[in-house]
Backbone bond lengths (Angstrom), bond angles and torsions (degrees), N, CA, C in turn:
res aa  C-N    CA-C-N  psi(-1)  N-CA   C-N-CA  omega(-1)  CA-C   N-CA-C  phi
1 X - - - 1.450 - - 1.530 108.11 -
2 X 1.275 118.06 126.55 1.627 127.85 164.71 1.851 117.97 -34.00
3 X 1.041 109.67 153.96 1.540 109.45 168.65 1.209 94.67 -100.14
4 X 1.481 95.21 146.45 2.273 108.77 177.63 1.600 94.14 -61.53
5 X 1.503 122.57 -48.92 1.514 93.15 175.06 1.502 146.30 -59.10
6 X 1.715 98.17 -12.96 1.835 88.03 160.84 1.357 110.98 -91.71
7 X 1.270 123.60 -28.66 1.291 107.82 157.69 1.509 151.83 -30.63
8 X 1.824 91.32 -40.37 1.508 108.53 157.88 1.305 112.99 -63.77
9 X 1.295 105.21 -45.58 1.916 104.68 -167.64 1.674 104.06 -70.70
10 X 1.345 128.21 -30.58 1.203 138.15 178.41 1.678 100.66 -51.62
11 X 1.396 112.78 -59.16 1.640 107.89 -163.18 1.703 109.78 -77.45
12 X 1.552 92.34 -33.98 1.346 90.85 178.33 2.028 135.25 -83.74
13 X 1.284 86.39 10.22 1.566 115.88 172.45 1.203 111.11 -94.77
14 X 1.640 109.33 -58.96 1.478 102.11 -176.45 1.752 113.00 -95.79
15 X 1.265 123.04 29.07 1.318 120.82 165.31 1.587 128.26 -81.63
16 X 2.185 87.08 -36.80 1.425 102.99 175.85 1.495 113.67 -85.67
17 X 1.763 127.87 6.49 1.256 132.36 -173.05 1.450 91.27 -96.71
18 X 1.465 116.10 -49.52 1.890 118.30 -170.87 1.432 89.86 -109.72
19 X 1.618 139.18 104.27 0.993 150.09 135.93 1.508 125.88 -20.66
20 X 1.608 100.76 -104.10 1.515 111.02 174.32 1.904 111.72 -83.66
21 X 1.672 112.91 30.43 1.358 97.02 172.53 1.925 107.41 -126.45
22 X 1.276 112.27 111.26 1.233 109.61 -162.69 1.913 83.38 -86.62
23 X 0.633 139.97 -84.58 1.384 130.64 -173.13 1.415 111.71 -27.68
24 X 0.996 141.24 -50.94 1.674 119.66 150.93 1.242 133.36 -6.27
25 X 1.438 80.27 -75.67 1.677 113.25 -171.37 1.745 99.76 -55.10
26 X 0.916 99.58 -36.07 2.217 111.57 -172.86 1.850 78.22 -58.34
27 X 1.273 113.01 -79.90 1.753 129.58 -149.96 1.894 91.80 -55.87
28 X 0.827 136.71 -53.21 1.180 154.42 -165.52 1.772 118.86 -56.64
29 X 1.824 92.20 -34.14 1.552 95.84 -164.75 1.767 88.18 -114.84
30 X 1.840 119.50 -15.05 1.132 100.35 159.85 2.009 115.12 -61.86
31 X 0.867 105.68 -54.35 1.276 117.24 -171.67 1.268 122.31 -21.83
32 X 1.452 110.06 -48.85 1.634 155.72 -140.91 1.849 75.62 -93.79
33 X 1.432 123.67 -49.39 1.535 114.47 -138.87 1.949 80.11 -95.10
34 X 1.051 135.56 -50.86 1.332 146.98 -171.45 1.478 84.14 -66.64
35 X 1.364 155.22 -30.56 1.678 108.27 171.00 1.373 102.42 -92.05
36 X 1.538 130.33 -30.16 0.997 138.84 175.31 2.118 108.45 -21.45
37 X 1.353 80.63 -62.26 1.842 106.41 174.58 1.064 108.94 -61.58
38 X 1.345 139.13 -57.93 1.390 134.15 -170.94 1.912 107.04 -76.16
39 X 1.199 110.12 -30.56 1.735 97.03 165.37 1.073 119.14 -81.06
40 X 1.113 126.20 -6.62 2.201 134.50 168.34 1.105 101.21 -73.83
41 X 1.404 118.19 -31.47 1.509 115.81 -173.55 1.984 116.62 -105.01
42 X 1.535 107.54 -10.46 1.540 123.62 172.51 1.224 109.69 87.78
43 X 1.219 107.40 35.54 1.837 110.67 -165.82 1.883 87.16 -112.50
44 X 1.227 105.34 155.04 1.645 116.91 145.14 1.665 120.85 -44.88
45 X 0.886 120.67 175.97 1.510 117.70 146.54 2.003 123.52 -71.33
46 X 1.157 109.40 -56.82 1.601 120.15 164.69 1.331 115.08 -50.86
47 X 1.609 120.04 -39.47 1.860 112.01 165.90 1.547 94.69 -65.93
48 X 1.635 128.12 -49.10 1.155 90.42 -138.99 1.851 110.38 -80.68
49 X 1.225 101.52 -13.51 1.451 108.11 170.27 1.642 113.33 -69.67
50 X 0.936 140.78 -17.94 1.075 147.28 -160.51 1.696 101.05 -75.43
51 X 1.860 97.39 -66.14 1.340 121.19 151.89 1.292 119.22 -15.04
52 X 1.680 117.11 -84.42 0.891 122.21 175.65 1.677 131.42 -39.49
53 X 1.553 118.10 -47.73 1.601 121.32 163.02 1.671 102.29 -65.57
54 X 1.202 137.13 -31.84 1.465 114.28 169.14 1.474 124.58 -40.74
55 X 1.279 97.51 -57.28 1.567 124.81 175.51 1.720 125.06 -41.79
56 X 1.389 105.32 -37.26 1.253 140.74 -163.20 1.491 95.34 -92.45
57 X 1.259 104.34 -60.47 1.713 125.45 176.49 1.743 104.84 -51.32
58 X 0.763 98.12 -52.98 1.865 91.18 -172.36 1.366 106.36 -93.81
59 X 1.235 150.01 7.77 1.325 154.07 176.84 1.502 81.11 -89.13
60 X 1.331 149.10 -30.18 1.367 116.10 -171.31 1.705 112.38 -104.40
């Protein structure tokens, strides 16, 4: 799990990159939090999503 302080730095980085686009900024700071997660854990981004739909995948 992320610390709320990169989280802060996450929104407040990419707010001043996408100005007037709040939906950006949404896609942008997810992005930011999903590699964030997958390098805490030593994964790529593509393992760690991959992972993640496994997970998703067998819960049903």
């Amino acid at each position: 799990m992320i610390k709320e302080e990169d989280l802060k730095y996450f929104k407040k980085m990419i707010e001043k990159e996408f100005l007037n686009d709040p939906a950006l900024q949404q896609i942008h700071i997810a992005r930011k939090i999903i590699s964030k997660e997958a390098e805490l854990e030593g994964l790529t981004f593509i393992e760690f999503i991959k992972k993640q739909f496994k997970k998703v995948k067998n819960q049903h």
